[in-house]
N, C-alpha and C positions, 0 to 999 in steps of 0.2 A: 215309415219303417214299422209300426207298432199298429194295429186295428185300434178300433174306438176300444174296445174291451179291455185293450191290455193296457199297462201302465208303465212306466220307464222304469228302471231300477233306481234304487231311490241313490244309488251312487253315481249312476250317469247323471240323473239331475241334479245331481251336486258339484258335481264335473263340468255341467253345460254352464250354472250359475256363476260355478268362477272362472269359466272362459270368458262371459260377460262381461266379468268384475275387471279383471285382467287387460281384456281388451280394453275398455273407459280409462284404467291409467297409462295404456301404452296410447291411446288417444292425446291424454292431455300431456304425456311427453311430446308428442311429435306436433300440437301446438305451440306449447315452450318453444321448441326450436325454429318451426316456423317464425314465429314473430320474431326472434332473433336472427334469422335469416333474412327477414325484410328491411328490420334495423341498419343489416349492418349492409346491405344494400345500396338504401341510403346514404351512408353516410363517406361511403369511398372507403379508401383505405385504412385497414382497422389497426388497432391499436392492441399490443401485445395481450392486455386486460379482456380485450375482446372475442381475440382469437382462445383465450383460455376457458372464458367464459363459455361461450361455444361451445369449445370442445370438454365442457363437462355437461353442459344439457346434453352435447349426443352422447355421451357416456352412458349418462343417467340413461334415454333412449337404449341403446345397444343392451345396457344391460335387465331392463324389464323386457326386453323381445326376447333376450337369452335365456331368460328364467323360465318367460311364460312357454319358448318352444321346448325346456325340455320338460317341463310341465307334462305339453302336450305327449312328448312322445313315451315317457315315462308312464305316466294315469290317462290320459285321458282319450289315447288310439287304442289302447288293450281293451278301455271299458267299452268304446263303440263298435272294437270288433268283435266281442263277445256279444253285444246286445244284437250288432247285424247277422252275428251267426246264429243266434237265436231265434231271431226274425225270418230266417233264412229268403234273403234278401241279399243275391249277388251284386244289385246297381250299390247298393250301400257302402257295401264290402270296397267295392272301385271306388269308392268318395271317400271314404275313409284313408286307400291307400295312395290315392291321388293328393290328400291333404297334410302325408307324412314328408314334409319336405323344406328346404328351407327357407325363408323370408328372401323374396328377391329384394328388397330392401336393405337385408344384413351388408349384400355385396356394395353398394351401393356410399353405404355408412364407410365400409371399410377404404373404397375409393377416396372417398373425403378425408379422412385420414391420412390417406397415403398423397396426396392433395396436398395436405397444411403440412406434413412434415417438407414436401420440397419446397413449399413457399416461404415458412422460418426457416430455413439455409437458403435461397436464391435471392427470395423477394423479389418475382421476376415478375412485371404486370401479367396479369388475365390468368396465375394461377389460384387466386384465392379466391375469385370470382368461380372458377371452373371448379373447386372445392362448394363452392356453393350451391353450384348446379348440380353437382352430385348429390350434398345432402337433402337439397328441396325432392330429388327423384327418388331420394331413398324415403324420403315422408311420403308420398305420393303412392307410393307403390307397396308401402307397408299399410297405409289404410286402407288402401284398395284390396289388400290379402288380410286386414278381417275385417268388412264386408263381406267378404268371398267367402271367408271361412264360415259366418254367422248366419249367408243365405243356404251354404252347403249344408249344414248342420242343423239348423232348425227344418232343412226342407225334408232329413232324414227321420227326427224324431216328430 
């Protein structure tokens, strides 16, 4: 986006360093729960202690994605469209707008949710399993969107 001469503003580079920062803890939430998804895998049918546990690491999960997307769209799409409009650089401009969007991951999280609430009222086999396969695709597909985000963005500035 920028020639060798020019230089970022020193607020987008401060914007890019705590998408960084941002991303590494929503990482090490969505290893938390991975490994408690393996756990409880394992171990068959979980226990009340279990399924709470769980479902406060996805909490904790859902709620650093929440922060950090409106983060994004609050600071940190204004500063990259002002610097691509600066740049005047229309592919930018499309990556920026292509990136204001939500975590397919979010939806995913929310399935799992809606997963454990039928399965504490039925306790019907293969639904807390199928809660699990939702949150394993919601970890999956939220680190793959920032990867995504990190290639898109570093390959702007």
């Amino acid at each position: 986006m920028f020639t060798y001469q020019e230089e970022l503003p020193v607020e987008l580079t401060r914007g890019l360093e705590r998408l960084v920062n941002e991303h590494e803890v929503i990482r090490a939430d969505i290893i938390k729960v991975e490994k408690l998804i393996r756990e409880l895998k394992d171990r068959g049918t979980p226990e009340f202690h279990d399924i709470l546990n769980l479902k406060c690491q996805t909490d904790a999960l859902a709620e650093s994605l929440q922060i950090h997307v409106n983060w994004e769209a609050k600071v940190l799409y204004p500063l990259l469209q002002d610097a691509a409009a600066r740049a005047h650089n229309p592919l930018a401009m499309t990556s920026v707008w292509m990136r204001e969007n939500d975590y397919p991951g979010s939806t995913y999280i929310r399935l799992f949710w809606g997963q454990m609430s039928v399965y504490l009222d039925d306790h019907a086999p293969g639904l807390f399993e199928k809660g699990l396969i939702y949150l394993q695709k919601a970890c999956r597909l939220t680190w793959e969107q920032l990867e995504l985000e990190e290639e898109i963005l570093g390959a702007l500035t």
